[in-house]
C-alpha positions as protocol buffer text, in pm:
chain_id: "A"
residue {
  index: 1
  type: UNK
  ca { x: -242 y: 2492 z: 9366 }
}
residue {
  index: 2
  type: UNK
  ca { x: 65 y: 2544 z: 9113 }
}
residue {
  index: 3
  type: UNK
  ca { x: -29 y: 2459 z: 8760 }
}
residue {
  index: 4
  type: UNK
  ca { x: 197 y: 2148 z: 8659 }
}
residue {
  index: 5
  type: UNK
  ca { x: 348 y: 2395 z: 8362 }
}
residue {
  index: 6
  type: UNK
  ca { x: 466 y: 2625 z: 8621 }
}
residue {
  index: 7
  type: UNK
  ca { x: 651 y: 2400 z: 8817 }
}
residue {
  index: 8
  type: UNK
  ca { x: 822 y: 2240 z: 8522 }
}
residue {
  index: 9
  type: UNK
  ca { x: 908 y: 2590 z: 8402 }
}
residue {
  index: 10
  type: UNK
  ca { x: 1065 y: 2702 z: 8774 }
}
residue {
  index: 11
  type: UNK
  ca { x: 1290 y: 2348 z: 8745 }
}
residue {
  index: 12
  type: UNK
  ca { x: 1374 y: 2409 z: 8351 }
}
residue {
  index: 13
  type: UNK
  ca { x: 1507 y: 2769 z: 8514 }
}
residue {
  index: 14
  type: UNK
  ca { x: 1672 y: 2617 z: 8804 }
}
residue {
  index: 15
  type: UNK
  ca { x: 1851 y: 2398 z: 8624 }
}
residue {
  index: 16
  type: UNK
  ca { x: 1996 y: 2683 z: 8416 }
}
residue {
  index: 17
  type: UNK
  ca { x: 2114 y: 2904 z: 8672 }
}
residue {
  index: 18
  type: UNK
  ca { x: 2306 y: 2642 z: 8817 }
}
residue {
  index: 19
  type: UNK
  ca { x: 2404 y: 2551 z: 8470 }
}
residue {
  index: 20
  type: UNK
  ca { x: 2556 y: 2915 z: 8426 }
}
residue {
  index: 21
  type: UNK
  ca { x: 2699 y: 2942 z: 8769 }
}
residue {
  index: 22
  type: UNK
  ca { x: 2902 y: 2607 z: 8695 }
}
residue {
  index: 23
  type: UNK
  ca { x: 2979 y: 2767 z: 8363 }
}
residue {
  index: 24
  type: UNK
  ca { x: 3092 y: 3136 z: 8541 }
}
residue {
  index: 25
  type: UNK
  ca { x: 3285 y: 2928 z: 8811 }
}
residue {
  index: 26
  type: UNK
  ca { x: 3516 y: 2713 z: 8553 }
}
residue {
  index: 27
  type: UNK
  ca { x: 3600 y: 3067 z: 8401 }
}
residue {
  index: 28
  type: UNK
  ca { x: 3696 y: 3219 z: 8664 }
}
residue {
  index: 29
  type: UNK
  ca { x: 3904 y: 2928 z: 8718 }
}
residue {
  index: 30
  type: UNK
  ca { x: 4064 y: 2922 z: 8364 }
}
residue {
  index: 31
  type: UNK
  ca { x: 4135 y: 3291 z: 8401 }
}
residue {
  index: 32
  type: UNK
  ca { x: 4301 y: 3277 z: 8727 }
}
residue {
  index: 33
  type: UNK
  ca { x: 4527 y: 2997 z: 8632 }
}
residue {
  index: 34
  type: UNK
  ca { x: 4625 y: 3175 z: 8318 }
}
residue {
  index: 35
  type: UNK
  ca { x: 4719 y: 3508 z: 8541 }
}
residue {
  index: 36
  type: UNK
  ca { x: 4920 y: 3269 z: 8748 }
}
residue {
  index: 37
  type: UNK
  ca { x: 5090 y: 3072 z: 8458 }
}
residue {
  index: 38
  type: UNK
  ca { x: 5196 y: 3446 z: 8333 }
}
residue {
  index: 39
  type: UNK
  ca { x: 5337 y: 3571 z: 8639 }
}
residue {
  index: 40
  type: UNK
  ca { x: 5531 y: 3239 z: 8656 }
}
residue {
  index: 41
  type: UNK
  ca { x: 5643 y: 3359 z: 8277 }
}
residue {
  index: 42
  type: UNK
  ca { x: 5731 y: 3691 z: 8348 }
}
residue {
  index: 43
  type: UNK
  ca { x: 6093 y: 3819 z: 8359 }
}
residue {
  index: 44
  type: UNK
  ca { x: 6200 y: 3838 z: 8676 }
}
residue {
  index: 45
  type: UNK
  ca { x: 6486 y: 4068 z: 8589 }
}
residue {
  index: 46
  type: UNK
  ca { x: 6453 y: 4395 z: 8429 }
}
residue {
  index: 47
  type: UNK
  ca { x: 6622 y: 4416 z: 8027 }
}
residue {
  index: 48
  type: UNK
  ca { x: 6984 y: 4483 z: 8008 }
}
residue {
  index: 49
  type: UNK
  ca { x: 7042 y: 4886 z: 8009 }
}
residue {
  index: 50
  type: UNK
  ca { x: 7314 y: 4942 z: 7668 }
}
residue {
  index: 51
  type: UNK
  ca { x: 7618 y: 5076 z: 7855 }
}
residue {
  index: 52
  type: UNK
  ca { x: 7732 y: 5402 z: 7879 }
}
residue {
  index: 53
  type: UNK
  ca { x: 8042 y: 5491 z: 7585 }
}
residue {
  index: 54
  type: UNK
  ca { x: 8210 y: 5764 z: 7482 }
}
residue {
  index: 55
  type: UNK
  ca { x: 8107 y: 5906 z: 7127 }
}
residue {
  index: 56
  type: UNK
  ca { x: 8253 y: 6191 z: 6911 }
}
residue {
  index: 57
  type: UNK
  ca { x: 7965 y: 6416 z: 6734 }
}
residue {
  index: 58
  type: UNK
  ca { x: 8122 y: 6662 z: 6446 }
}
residue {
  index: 59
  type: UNK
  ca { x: 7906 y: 6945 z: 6489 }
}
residue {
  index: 60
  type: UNK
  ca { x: 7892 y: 7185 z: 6243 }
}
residue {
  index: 61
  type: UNK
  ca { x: 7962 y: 7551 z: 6294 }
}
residue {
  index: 62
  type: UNK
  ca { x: 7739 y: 7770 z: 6052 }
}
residue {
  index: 63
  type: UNK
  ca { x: 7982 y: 8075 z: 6199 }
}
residue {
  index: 64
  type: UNK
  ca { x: 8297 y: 7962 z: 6013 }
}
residue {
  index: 65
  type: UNK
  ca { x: 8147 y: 7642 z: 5801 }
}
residue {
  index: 66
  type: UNK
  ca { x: 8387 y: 7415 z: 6032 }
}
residue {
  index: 67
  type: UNK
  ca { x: 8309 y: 7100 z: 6229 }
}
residue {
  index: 68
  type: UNK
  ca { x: 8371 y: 7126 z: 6606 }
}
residue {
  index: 69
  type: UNK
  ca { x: 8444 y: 6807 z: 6784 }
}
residue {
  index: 70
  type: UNK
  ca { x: 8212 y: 6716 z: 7117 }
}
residue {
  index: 71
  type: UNK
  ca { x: 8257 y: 6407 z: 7306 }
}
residue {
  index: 72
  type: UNK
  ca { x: 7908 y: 6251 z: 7482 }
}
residue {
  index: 73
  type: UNK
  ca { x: 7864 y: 5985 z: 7700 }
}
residue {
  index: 74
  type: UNK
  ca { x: 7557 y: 5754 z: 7535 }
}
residue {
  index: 75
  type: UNK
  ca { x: 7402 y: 5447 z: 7590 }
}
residue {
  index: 76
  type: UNK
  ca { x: 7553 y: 5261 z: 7251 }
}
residue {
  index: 77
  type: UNK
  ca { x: 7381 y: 4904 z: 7148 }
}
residue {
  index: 78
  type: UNK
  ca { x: 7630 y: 4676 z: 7036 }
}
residue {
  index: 79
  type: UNK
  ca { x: 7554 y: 4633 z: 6675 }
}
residue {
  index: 80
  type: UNK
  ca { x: 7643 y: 4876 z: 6491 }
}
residue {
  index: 81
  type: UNK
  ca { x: 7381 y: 4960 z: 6217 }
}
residue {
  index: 82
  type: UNK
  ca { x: 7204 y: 5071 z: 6578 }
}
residue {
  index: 83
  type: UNK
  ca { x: 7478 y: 5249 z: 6716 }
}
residue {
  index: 84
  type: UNK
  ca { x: 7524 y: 5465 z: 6427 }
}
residue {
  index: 85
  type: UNK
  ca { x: 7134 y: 5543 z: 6423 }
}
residue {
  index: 86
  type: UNK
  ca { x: 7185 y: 5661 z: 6806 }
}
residue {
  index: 87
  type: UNK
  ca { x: 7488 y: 5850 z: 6773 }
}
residue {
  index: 88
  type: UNK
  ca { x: 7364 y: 6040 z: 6375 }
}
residue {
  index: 89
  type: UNK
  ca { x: 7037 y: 6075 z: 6629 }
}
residue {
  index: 90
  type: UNK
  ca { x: 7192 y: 6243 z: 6915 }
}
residue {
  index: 91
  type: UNK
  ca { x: 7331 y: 6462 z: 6641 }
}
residue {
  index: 92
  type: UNK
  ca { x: 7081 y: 6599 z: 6513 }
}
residue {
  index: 93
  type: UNK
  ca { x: 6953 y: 6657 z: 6816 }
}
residue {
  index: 94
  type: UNK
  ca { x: 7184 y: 6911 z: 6879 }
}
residue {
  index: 95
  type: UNK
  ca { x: 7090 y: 7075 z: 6544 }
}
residue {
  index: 96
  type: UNK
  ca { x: 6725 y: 7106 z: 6655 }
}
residue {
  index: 97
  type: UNK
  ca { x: 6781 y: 7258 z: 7007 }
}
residue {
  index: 98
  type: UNK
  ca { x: 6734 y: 7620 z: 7034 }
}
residue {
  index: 99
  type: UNK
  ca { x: 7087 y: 7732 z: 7073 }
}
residue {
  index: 100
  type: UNK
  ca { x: 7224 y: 7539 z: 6754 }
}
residue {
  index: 101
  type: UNK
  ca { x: 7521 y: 7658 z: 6577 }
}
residue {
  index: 102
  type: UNK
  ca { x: 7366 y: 7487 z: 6292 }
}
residue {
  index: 103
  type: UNK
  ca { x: 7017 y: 7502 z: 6353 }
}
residue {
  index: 104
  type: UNK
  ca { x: 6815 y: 7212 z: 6158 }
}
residue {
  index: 105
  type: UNK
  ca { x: 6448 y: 7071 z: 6309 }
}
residue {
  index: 106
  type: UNK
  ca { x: 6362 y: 6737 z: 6372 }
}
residue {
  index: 107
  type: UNK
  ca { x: 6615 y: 6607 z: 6580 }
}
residue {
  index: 108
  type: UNK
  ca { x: 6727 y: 6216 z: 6603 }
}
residue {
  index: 109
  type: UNK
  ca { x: 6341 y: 6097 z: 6446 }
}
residue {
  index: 110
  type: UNK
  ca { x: 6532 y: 6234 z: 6145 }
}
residue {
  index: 111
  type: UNK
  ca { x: 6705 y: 5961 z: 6055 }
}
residue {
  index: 112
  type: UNK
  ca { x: 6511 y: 5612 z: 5990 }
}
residue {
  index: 113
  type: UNK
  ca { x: 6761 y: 5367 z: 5972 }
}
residue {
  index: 114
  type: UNK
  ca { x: 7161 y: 5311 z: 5931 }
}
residue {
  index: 115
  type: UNK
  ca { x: 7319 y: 5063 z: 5745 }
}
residue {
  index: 116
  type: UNK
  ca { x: 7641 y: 4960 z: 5711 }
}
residue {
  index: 117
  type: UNK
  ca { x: 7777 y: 4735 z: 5413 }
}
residue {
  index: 118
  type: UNK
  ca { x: 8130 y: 4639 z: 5234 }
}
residue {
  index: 119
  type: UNK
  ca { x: 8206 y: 4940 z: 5059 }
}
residue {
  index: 120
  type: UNK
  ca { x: 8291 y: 4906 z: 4686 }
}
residue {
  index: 121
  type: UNK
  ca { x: 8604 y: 5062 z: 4726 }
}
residue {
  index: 122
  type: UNK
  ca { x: 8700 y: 4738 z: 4924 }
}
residue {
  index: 123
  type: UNK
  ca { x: 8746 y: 4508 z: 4627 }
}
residue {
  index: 124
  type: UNK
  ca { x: 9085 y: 4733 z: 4562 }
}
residue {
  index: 125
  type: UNK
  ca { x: 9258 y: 4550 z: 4872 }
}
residue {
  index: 126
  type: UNK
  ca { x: 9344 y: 4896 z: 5028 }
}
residue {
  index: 127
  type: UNK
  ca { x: 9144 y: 4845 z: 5336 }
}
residue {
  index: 128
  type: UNK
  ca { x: 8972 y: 4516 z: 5306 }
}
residue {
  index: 129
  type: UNK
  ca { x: 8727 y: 4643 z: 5629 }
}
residue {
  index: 130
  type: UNK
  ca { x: 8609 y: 4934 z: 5458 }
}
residue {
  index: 131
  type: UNK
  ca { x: 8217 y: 4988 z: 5523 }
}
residue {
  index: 132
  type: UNK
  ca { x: 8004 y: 5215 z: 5371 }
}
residue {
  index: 133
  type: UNK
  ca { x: 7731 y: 5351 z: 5559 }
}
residue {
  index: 134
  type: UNK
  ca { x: 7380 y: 5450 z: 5416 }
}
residue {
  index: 135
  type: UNK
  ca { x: 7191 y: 5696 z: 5596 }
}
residue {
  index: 136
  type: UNK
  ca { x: 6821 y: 5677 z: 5556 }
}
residue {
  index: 137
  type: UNK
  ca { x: 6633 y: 6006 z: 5647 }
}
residue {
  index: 138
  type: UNK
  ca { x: 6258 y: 6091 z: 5657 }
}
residue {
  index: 139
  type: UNK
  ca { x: 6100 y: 6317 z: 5426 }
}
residue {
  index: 140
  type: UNK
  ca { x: 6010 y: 6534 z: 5687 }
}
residue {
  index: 141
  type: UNK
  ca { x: 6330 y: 6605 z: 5830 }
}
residue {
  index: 142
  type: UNK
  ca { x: 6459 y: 6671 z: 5417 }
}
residue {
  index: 143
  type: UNK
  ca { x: 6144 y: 6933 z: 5348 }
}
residue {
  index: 144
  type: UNK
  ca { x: 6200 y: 7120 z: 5660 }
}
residue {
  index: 145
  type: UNK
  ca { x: 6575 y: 7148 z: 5627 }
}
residue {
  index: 146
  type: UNK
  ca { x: 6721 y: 7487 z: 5553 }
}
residue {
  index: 147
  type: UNK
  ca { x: 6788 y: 7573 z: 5164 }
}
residue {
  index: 148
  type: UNK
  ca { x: 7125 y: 7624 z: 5073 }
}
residue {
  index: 149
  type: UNK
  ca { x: 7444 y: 7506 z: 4963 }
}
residue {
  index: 150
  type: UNK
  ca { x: 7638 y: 7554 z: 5240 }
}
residue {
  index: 151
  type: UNK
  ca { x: 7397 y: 7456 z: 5521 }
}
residue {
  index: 152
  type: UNK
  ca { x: 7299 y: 7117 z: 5337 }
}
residue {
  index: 153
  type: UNK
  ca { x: 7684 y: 7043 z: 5281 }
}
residue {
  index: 154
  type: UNK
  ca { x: 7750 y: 7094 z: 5666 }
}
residue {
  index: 155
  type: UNK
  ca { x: 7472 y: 6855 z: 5750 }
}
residue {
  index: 156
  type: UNK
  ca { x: 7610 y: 6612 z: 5517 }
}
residue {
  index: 157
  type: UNK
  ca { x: 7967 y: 6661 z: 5633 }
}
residue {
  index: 158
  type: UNK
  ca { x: 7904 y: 6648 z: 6002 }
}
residue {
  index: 159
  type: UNK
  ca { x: 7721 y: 6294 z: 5960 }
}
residue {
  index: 160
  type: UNK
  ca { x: 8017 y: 6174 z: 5756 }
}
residue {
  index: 161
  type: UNK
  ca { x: 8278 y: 6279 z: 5998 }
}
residue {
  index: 162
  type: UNK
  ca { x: 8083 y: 6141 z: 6311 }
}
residue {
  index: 163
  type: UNK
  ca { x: 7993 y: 5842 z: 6128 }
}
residue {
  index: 164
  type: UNK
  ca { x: 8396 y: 5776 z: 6049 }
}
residue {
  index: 165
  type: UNK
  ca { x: 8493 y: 5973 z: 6396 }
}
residue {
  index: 166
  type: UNK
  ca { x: 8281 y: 5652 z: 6612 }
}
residue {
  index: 167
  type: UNK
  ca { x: 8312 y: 5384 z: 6303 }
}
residue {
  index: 168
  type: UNK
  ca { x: 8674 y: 5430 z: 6150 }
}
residue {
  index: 169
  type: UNK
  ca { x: 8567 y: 5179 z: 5874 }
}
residue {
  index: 170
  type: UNK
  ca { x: 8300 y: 5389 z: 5741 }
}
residue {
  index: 171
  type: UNK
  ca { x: 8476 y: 5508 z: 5460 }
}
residue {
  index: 172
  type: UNK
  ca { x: 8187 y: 5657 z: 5226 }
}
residue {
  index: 173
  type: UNK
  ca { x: 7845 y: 5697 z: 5325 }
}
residue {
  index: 174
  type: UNK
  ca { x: 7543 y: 5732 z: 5057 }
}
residue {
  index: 175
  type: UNK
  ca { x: 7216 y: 5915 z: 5133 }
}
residue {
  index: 176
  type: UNK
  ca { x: 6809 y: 5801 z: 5131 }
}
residue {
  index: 177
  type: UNK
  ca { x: 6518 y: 5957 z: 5217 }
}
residue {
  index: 178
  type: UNK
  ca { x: 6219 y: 5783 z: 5298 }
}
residue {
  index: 179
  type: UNK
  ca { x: 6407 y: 5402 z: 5148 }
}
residue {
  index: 180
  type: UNK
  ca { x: 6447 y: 5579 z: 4843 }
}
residue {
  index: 181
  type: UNK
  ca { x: 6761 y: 5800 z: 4630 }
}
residue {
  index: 182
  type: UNK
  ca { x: 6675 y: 6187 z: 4626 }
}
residue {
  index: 183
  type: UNK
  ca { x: 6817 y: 6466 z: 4385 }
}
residue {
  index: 184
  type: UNK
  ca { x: 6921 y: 6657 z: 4672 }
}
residue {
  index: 185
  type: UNK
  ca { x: 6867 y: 6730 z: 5043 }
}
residue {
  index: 186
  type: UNK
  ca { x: 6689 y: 7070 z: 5041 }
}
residue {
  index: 187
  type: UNK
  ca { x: 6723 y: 7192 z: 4690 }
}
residue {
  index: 188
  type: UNK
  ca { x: 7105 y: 7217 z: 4639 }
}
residue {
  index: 189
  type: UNK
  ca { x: 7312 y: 6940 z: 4799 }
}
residue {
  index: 190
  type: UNK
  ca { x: 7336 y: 6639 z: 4542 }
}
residue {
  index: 191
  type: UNK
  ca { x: 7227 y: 6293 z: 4750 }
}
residue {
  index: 192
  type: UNK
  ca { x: 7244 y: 6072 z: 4461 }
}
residue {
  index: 193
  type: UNK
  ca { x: 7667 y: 6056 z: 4482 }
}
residue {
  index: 194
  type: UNK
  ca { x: 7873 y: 5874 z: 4735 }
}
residue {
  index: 195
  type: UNK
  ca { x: 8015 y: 6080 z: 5008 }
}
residue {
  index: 196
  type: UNK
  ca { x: 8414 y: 5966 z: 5122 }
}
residue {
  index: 197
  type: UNK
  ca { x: 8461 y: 6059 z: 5494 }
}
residue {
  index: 198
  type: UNK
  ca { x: 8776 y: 6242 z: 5442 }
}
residue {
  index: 199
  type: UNK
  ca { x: 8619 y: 6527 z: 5197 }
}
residue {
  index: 200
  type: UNK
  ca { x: 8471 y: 6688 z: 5539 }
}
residue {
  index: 201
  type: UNK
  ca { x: 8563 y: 7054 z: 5646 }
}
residue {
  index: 202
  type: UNK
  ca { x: 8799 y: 7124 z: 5906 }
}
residue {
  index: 203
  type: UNK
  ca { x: 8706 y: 6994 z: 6264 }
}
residue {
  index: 204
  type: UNK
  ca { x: 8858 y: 7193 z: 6534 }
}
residue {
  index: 205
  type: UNK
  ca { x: 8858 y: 7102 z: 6925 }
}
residue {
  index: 206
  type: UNK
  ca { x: 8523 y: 7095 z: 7106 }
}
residue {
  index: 207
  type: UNK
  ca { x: 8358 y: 7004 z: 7441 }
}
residue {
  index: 208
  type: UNK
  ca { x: 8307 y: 6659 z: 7600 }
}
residue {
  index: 209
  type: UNK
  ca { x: 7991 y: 6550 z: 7823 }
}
C-alpha cells in the first residue's frame, strides 16, 4: 500500500509539470508571435545604393611635386560633409596602394570626419557661398606619414584641390587630427593655419575611371 505522503507528493509533482509545460507552451507562443510581428516589420526593400558620380581626385606626383588630375566614378551620398569624407577617402587610398606616386599608408580610414562651414572670408561679400572645409584626420594616419616638407605639403595640397575640384565653394580648408589642432602633419607642415584652395601646385591632365 502507498503511504498517504507519497501520493500527495506524486500529485504536488504532477501538478508542477503541467504547471511548467503550460508555462513552456505560452513562451513558445510569445516568441513565435514576436518572430512573426518582426518579419511583418522588416523592410521589404533593400536600402537605396548612393548613385554612381563622377569625381576629380588631385593626386600628387612626388616625381615633379605637381598634382595630376584623375576622374573616378564613386558612389557619392548626397550631403556633402559625407561626400567629401568619400571622395578625401578614395584619395588616400590611392596614396596607400603599392604603386603610389605619392606613397602615404592608411588609406580612406585616414580621415575621420569632413565638415563644411561658412568660411570667414564670406562676411567680405565676395562670394557669399564660400565654405570652408575642415578635415579631421586620425593620429595614426599623421604618425605614420612620411617626414618632410615637401611630401606633407603635397598631401595637404592634393586634399585642397580635390576638395575645391568636387566642392567649388570650398574655398579654405583647416586641418585636425584626432578633433583636435596639431603643430604640424609629420614634423614640418604647419596645420594650425588656414589653407586657400588656390595656393595648390600645378595640376596637369590625368586619367579617368
Amino acid at each position: 500500500m502507498i503511504p498517504r505522503y507519497q501520493k500527495i507528493l506524486f500529485f504536488v509533482l504532477l501538478a508542477l509539470a503541467l504547471g511548467m509545460g503550460g508555462l513552456l507552451w505560452h513562451l513558445r507562443q510569445r516568441a513565435h508571435e514576436r518572430l512573426l510581428a518582426g518579419e511583418d516589420s522588416a523592410p521589404t526593400q533593400a536600402p537605396a545604393v548612393a548613385p554612381t558620380e563622377q569625381a576629380t581626385l588631385e593626386v600628387a606626383n612626388d616625381m615633379d611635386g605637381s598634382l595630376v588630375s584623375e576622374v573616378q566614378a564613386l558612389p557619392l551620398p548626397a550631403d556633402p560633409g559625407q561626400r567629401a569624407r568619400l571622395i578625401v577617402g578614395r584619395l588616400l587610398d590611392l596614396y596607400a596602394q603599392a604603386d603610389a606616386m605619392h606613397p602615404v599608408t592608411g588609406g580612406a580610414p585616414g580621415v575621420a570626419q569632413v565638415f563644411l562651414m561658412p568660411a570667414p572670408d564670406a562676411k567680405d561679400g565676395s562670394d557669399p557661398n564660400a565654405q570652408m572645409a575642415v578635415v579631421n584626420l586620425t593620429a595614426a594616419f599623421a604618425s605614420s606619414h612620411p617626414s618632410g616638407l615637401e611630401s606633407e605639403m603635397l598631401t595637404v595640397s592634393s586634399i585642397c584641390a580635390t576638395l575645391h575640384a568636387n566642392l567649388p565653394h570650398v574655398t579654405e580648408v583647416r586641418f585636425l587630427v584626432n578633433g583636435e589642432q596639431r603643430a604640424n602633419l609629420a614634423g614640418h607642415v604647419d596645420l594650425t593655419r588656414t589653407y586657400l584652395t588656390t595656393d595648390s601646385p600645378a595640376t596637369t591632365g590625368g586619367s579617368t575611371q
